[in-house]
C-alpha positions as CSV (number, residue, x, y, z in Angstrom):
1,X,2.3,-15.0,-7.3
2,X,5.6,-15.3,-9.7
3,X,3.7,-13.6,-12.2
4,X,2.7,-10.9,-10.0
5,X,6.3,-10.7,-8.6
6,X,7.6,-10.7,-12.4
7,X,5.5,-7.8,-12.8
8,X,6.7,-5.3,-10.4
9,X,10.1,-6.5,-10.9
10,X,9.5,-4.7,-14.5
11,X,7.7,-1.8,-12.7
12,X,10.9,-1.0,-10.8
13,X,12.7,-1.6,-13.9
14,X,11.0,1.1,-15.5
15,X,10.9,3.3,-12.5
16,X,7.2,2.5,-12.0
17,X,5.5,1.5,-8.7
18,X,3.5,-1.8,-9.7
19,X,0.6,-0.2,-8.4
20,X,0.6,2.9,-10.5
21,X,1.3,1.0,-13.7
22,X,-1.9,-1.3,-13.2
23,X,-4.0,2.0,-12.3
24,X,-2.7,3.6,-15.8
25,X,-3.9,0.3,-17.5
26,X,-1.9,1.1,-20.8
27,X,-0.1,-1.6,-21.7
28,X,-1.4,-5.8,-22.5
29,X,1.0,-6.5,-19.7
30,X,-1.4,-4.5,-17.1
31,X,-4.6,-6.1,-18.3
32,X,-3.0,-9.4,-18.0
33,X,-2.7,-9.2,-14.3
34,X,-6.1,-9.0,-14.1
35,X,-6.6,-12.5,-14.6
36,X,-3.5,-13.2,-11.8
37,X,-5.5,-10.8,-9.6
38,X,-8.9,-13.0,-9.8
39,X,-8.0,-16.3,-10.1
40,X,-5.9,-15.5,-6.2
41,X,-8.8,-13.7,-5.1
42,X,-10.7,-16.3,-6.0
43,X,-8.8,-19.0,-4.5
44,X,-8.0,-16.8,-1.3
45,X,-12.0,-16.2,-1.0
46,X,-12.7,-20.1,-1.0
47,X,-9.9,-21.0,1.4
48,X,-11.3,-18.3,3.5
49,X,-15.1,-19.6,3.3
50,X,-14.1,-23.5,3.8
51,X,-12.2,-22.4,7.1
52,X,-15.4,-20.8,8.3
53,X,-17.5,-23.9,7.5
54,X,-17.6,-26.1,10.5
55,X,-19.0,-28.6,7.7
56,X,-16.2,-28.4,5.2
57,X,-13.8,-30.1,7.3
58,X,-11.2,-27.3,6.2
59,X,-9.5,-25.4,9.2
60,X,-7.4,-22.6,8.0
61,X,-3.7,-24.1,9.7
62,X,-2.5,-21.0,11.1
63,X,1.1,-22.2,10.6
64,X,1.4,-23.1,7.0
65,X,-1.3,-20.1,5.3
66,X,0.1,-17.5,7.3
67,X,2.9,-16.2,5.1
68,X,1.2,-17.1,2.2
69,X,-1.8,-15.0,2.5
70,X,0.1,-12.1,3.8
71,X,2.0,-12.0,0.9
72,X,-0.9,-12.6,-1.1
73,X,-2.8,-9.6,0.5
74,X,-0.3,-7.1,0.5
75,X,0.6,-7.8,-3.3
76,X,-2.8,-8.2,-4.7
77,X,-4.9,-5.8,-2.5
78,X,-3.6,-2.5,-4.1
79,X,-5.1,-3.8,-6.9
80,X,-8.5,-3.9,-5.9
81,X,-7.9,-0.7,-4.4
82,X,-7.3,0.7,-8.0
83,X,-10.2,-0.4,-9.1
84,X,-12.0,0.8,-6.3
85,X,-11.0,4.5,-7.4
86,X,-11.4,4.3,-11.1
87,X,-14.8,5.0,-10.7
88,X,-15.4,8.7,-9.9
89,X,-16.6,9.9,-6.9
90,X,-15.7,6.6,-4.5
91,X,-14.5,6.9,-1.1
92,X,-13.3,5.4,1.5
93,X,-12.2,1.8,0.7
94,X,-11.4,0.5,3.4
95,X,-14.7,0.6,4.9
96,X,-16.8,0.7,1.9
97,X,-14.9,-1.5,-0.7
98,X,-12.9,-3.8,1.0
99,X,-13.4,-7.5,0.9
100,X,-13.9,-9.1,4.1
101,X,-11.5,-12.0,3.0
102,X,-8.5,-9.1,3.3
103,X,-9.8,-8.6,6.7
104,X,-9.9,-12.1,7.6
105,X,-6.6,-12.8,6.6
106,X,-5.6,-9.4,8.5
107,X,-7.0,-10.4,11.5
108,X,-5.0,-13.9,11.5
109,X,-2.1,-12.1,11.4
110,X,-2.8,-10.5,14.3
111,X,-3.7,-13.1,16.4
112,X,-0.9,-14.8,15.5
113,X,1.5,-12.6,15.7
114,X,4.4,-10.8,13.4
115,X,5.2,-12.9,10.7
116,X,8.7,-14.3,9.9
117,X,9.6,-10.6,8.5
118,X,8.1,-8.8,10.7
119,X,10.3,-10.2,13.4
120,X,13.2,-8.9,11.6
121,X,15.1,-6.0,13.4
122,X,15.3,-2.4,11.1
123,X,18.9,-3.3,10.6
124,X,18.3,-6.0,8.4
125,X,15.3,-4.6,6.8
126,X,16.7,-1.7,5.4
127,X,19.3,-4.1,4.3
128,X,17.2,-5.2,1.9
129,X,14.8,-2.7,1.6
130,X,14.3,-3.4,-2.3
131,X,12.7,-6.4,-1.8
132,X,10.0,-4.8,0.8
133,X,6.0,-5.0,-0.1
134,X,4.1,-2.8,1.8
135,X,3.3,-3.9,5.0
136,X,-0.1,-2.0,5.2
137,X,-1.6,-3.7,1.8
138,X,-4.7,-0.4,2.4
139,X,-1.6,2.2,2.0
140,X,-2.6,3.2,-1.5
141,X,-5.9,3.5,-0.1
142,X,-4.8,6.0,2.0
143,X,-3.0,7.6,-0.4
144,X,-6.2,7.8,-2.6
145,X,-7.9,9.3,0.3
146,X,-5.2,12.0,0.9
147,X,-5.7,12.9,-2.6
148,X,-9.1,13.4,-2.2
149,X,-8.6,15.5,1.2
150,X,-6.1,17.6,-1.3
151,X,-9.1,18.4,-3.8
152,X,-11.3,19.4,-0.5
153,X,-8.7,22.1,0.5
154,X,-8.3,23.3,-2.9
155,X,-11.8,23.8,-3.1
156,X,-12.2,25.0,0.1
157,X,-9.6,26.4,2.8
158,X,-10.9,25.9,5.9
159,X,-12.3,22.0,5.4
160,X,-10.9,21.5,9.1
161,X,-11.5,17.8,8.3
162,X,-9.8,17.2,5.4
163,X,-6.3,19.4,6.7
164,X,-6.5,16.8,9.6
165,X,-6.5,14.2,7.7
166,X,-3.6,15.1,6.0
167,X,-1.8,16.3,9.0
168,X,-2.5,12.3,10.0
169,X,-1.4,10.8,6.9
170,X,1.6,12.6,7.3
171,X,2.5,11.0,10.9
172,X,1.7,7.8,8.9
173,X,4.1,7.6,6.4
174,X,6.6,8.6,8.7
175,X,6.2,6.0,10.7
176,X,5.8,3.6,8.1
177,X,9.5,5.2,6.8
178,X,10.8,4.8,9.9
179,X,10.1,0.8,10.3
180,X,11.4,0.3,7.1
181,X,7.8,-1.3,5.8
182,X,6.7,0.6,2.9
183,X,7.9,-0.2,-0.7
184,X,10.7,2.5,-1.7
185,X,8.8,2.1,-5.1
186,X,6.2,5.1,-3.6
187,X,9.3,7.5,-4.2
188,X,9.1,6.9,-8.0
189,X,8.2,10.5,-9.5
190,X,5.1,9.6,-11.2
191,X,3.6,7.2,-8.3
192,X,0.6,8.5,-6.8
193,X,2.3,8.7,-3.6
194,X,4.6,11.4,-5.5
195,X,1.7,13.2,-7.2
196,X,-0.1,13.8,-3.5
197,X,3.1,15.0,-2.6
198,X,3.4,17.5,-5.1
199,X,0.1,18.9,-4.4
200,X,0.0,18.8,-1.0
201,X,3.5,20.6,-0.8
202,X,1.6,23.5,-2.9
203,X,-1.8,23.7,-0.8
204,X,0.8,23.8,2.5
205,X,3.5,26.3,1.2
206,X,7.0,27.0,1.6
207,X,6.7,28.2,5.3
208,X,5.5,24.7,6.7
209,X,7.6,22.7,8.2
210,X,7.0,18.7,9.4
211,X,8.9,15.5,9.3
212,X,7.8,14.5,6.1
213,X,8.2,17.9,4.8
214,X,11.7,17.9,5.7
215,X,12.1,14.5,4.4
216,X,10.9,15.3,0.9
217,X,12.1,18.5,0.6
218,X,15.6,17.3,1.3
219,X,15.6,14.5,-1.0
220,X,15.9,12.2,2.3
221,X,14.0,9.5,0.3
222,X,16.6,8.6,-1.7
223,X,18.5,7.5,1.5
224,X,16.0,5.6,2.0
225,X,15.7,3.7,-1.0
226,X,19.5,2.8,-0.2
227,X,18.3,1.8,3.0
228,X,20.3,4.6,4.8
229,X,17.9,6.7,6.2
230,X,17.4,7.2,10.0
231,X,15.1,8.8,11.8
């Protein structure tokens, strides 16, 4: 996980989400997190298949795995997620794609409860806000998904489906903005997250008006990479 951590330290150095640089693939520094990225997912799957073996004489201790998964899944899934959408004409990760170890470990988490983080109030989260990793490790499938609803409506107007979807994944990100638990590495101008922007702003037009529209359209983000937005 240092390695990993290293690596979208540099990201941010570079004004680069993490996730967007290993997408691009362009330098040896992305294709050497692909062996970071399988030796945890390797190690995460075993832990994960010993717990559920009654014969292993592993139990997954709920107490000392907890943190360390979730940080594990929310650093390493967007990832897979990029790999998931390299290949042309893939949707819908989260129900097609994702490995049931990711929902394994998500599921723990909810039984348990909120993590040590989580049970930080916003005060002290936006106080460190550029430190956060994505509570939702499927955002960037979303994201991916958005874009796709954007190429529907450019093709096509009145797919009622696809402007819902949007309208949803709009409500999301505010809500993830307003809990302080997305990475303000999204706002980078040539994330993903940016580039759906960007599009979906021109599909929508100047005359519509939403929270997120007003956020973006103000520049509001950057107060929220200072951790000085409220909303």
């Amino acid at each position: 996980m240092a390695q990993l951590e290293r690596y979208k330290k540099k990201a941010n150095n570079y004004k680069m989400c993490y996730y967007d640089s290993y997408k691009n693939m362009k330098t040896k520094t992305d294709q050497d997190v692909i062996h970071h990225q399988r030796f945890l997912n390797t190690y995460w799957k075993q832990i994960i298949k010993d717990s559920d073996n009654p014969r292993s004489g592993v139990t997954l201790d709920r107490t000392r795995w907890l943190f360390g998964g979730t940080c594990y899944r929310r650093m390493v899934e967007p990832f897979d997620i990029a790999d998931f959408y390299k290949a042309k004409g893939r949707r819908d990760y989260i129900n097609n794609g994702r490995s049931e170890h990711y929902k394994k470990l998500e599921k723990l988490l909810a039984e348990v409860g909120k993590c040590k983080d989580d049970n930080s109030n916003i005060e002290s989260k936006n106080q460190n806000v550029d430190v956060i990793l994505t509570k939702d490790s499927c955002f960037w499938a979303r994201v991916e998904e958005a874009l796709i609803s954007c190429e529907c409506l450019s093709k096509d107007e009145n797919d009622y489906s696809s402007r819902q979807d949007l309208i949803e994944f709009e409500k999301y990100v505010v809500s993830l903005m307003k809990n302080y638990t997305v990475s303000p590495q999204i706002f980078f101008p040539k994330s993903s997250f940016m580039e759906w922007w960007r599009r979906y702003e021109k599909i929508k037009g100047i005359n519509y008006n939403s929270e997120l529209t007003e956020i973006m359209r103000k520049y509001r983000y950057e107060l929220y990479a200072k951790g000085k937005l409220e909303l």
